[in-house]
N, C-alpha and C positions, 0 to 999 in steps of 0.2 A: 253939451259943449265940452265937457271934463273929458267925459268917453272919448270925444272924438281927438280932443288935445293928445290926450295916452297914446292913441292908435298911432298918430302921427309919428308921435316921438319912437317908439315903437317897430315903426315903419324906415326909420329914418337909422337908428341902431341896430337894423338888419342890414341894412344898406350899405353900409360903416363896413361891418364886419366881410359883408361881403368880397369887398374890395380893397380892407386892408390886409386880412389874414395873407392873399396871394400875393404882396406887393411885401411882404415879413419872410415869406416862402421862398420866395426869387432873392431877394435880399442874403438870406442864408445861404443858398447855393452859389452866390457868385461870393460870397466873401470865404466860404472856403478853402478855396486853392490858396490864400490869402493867408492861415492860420493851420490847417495842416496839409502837408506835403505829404503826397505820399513817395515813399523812397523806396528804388528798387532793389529784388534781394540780392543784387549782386556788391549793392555798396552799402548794404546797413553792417553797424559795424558794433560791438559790445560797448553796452553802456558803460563801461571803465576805460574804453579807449576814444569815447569821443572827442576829449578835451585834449590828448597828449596827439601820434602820430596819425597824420592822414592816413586812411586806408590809402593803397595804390594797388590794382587787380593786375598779376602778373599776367601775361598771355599764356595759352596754353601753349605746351612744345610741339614742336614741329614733328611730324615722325613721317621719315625720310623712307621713303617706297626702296623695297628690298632689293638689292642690285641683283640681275637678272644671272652675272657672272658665277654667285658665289656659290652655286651650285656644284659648281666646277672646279672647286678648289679643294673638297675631298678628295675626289678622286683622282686629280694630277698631284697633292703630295701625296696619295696612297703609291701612286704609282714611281713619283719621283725617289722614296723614300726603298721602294723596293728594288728599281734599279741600283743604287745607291748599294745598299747591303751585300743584292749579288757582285756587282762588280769588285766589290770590297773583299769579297770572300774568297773570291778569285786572283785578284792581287795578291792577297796574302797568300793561299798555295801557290801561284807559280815564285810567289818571292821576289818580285821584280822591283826596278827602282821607285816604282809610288809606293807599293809597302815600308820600304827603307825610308822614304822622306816624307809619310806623311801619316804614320802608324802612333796612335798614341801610347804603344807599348814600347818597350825597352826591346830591340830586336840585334840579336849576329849573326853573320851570314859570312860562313867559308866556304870557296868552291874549287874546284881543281877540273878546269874545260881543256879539250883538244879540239879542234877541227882538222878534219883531212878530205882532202880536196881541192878546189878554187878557195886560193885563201891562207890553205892551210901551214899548219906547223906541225911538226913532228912530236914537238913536247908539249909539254901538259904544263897551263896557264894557271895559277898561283892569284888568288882575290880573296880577300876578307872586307868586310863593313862590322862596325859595331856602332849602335847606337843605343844609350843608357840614359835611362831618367835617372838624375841626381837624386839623393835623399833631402825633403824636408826645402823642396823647391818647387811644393803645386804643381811638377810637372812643365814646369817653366823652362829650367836648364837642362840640358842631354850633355853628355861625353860621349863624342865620337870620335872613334878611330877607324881609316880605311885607307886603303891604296891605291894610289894613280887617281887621287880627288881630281885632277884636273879634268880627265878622261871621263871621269863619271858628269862630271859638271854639264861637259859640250855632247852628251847623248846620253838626253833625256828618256831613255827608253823604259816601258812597263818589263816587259821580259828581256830580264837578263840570257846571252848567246842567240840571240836572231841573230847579231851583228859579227862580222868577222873579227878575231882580236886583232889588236896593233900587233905589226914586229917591232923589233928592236928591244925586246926586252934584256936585262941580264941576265946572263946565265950562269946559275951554280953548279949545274951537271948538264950530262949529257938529256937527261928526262924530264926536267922540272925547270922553269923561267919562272921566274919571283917576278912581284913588280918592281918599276923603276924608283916609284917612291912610295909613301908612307905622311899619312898626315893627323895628328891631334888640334882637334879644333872642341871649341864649345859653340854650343846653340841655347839661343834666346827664341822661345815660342810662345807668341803672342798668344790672348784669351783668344780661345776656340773661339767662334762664330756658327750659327748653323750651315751658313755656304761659304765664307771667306774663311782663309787657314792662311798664317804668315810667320815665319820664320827666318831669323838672320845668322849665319856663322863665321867664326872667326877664330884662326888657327895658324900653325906651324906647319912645315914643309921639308921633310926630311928626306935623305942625307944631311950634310953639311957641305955646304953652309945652309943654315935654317931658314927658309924662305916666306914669310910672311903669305896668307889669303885673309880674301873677305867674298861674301857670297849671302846673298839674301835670296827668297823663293815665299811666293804667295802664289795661291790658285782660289779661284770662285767656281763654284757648282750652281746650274740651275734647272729646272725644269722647263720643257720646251716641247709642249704638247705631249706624247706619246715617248718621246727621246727625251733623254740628261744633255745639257750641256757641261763642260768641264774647260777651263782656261787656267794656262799656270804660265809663268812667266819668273824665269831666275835669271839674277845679272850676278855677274859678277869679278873679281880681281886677284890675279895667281901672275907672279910672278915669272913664269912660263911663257905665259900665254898673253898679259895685257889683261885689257876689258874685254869684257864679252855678255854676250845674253842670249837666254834659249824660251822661243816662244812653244806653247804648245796648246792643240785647241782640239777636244773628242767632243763625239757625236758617239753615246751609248743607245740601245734600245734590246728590248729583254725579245729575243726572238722566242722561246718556249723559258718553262722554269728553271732548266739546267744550262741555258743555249743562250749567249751577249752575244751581240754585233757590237764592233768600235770601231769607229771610223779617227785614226790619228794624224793631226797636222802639225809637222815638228818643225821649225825653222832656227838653226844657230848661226850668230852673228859673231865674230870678232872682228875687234878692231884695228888690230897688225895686218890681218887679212885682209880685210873690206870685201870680206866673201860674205854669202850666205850658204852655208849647208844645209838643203833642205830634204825629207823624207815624208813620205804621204803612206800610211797603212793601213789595208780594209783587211780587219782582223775578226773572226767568229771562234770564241772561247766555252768548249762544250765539255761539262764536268759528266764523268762516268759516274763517278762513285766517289767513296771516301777516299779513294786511293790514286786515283788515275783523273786527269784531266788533257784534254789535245787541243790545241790552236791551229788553225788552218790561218795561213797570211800572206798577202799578195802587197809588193812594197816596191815603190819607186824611188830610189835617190837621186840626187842632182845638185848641181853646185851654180852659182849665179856669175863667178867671176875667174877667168875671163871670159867668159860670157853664158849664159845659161844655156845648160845641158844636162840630161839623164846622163847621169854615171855607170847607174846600174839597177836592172829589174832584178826581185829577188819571187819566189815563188816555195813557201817552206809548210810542210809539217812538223808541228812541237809536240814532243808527249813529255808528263812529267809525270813520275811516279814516284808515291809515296813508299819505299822500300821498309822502313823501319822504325813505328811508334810516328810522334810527328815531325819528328825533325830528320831524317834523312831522305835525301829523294836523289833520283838519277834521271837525267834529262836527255834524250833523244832526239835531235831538230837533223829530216835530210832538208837539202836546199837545190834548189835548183837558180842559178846566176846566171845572168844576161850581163856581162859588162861592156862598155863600149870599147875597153880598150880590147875589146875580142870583137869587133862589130856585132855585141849584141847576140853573140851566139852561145848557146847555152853553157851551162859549166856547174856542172854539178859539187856540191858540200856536202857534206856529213859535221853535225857538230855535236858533239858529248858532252854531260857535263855531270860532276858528284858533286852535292850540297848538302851542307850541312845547316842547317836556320833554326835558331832559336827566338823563343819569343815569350810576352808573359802568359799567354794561353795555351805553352808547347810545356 
């Protein structure tokens, strides 16, 4: 009976075990989640910082897919930049009015023109320009001197002698015609810009009595595919003349390395007149060499008021030549004129001219 008592108990302590062990086992796995957590790697955080600032997981940056454009932006300021140079370079040898108003060197310029022809005068035309950078003024301030400012104002032209000169000059002798006036003015030039350039001046007007001006001029450059755009636009106030403004708007493009097309749209307004003077020229500027460059240019003018009309077709070869070191040069322009006060029928020019140009690279 003892034995068999044992067995039981025995029997019954297996039993036990059987079915407590797994009901201790399950117990455990479900009170886990309960006492540890498991935390993912992206928010555990160092044991010295779990009591002070919550962690907060920044997002990652966005990275913006490459614009498809900017491929193209080498190669149109390679191109912008190069047009820009040539036409710059060209400016400066033939000496024309964007040299003089937009050169950041110290530039003068004396000439002595004749034209004989449609147009012409017998004597010889008398012009100077000076433009100086002031000392210990960044380039800021210029002193200028030049003649017949007002003339130069209302024809905005790159090349100095396409145009016929005014009469009505003084005359000191039978050879020589001076100009009618003379003006000292200063200029304030705004911080360069890569495309925008702006400038304002203000000066004196001589004979006597002393005549007060004021005159501002900005231009923007841009690129425009294959071609430069260029826009300038000067207003401004003489004495003479009133208000007035002169728009002007080029279309460059590098036909070979030595060889510019420009396409130029001038328009000048005054206000005593309530005219527009307008002119349009498809110019091709082709450098030989160090010494010689030639213009071929085909130009239509025309006035708006009393009503609009060509005035005059012009049709010219320019040559300019470097005669001596860099500052002397002698210009040769024939022309051939269509005016309407001739119905349009041809009239040929010849226009001459000696200059003399200094600059801070001459």
């Amino acid at each position: 009976m003892q034995h068999i008592r044992s067995f039981i108990l025995l029997r019954n302590l297996l039993l036990g075990g059987v079915f407590f062990l797994p009901l201790q086992l399950f117990g455990a796995d479900q009170a886990a989640p309960m006492t540890q957590q498991v935390i993912p790697e992206a928010q555990q955080v160092a044991p010295d910082a779990q009591h002070s600032v919550p962690y907060i997981q920044e997002p990652l940056p966005q990275v913006q897919p490459p614009d498809s454009y900017d491929s193209m932006d080498a190669p149109r300021n390679y191109l912008s930049d190069k047009i820009a140079k040539l036409a710059s370079s060209i400016d400066r040898f033939f000496g024309g009015d964007r040299h003089y108003q937009e050169s950041n060197q110290s530039v003068i310029q004396m000439s002595l023109a004749r034209v004989a022809g449609y147009g012409g005068d017998p004597k010889f035309n008398l012009a100077a320009k000076v433009n100086i950078s002031l000392p210990a003024t960044e380039e800021r301030l210029r002193l200028l001197l030049e003649t017949d400012p007002e003339k130069n104002a209302t024809t905005d032209n790159y090349v100095t002698g396409t145009t016929i000169p005014t009469q009505g000059h003084a005359i000191i002798n039978n050879k020589v015609v001076v100009p009618e006036s003379a003006a000292l003015a200063v200029r304030y030039v705004a911080p360069e810009d890569t495309a925008l350039q702006f400038h304002v001046d203000g000066g004196l007007q001589f004979p006597m009595p002393v005549k007060p001006f004021v005159r501002a001029r900005s231009s923007y450059s841009a690129p425009l595919g294959g071609w430069r755009m260029k826009a300038a636009e000067s207003v401004y106030w003489f004495n003479t003349l009133g208000v007035g403004s002169t728009s002007l708007l080029d279309f460059e493009r590098i036909i070979s390395t030595p060889v510019l097309f420009r396409a130029s749209t001038n328009a000048t307004w005054l206000k005593d007149k309530n005219n527009f003077d307008l002119r349009q020229d498809l110019s091709i500027y082709h450098t030989l060499n160090d010494r010689t460059a030639l213009l071929y240019q085909a130009s239509a003018i025309g006035v708006t008021n009393p009503m609009f009309q060509v005035s005059d077709y012009v049709l010219l070869a320019f040559c300019r030549y470097r005669m001596h070191e860099k500052w002397l040069f002698f210009e040769l322009s024939p022309q051939l004129h269509f005016p309407v006060e001739k119905n349009y029928k041809v009239s040929p020019a010849l226009s001459m001219r000696l200059e003399m140009q200094f600059d801070d690279l001459r």
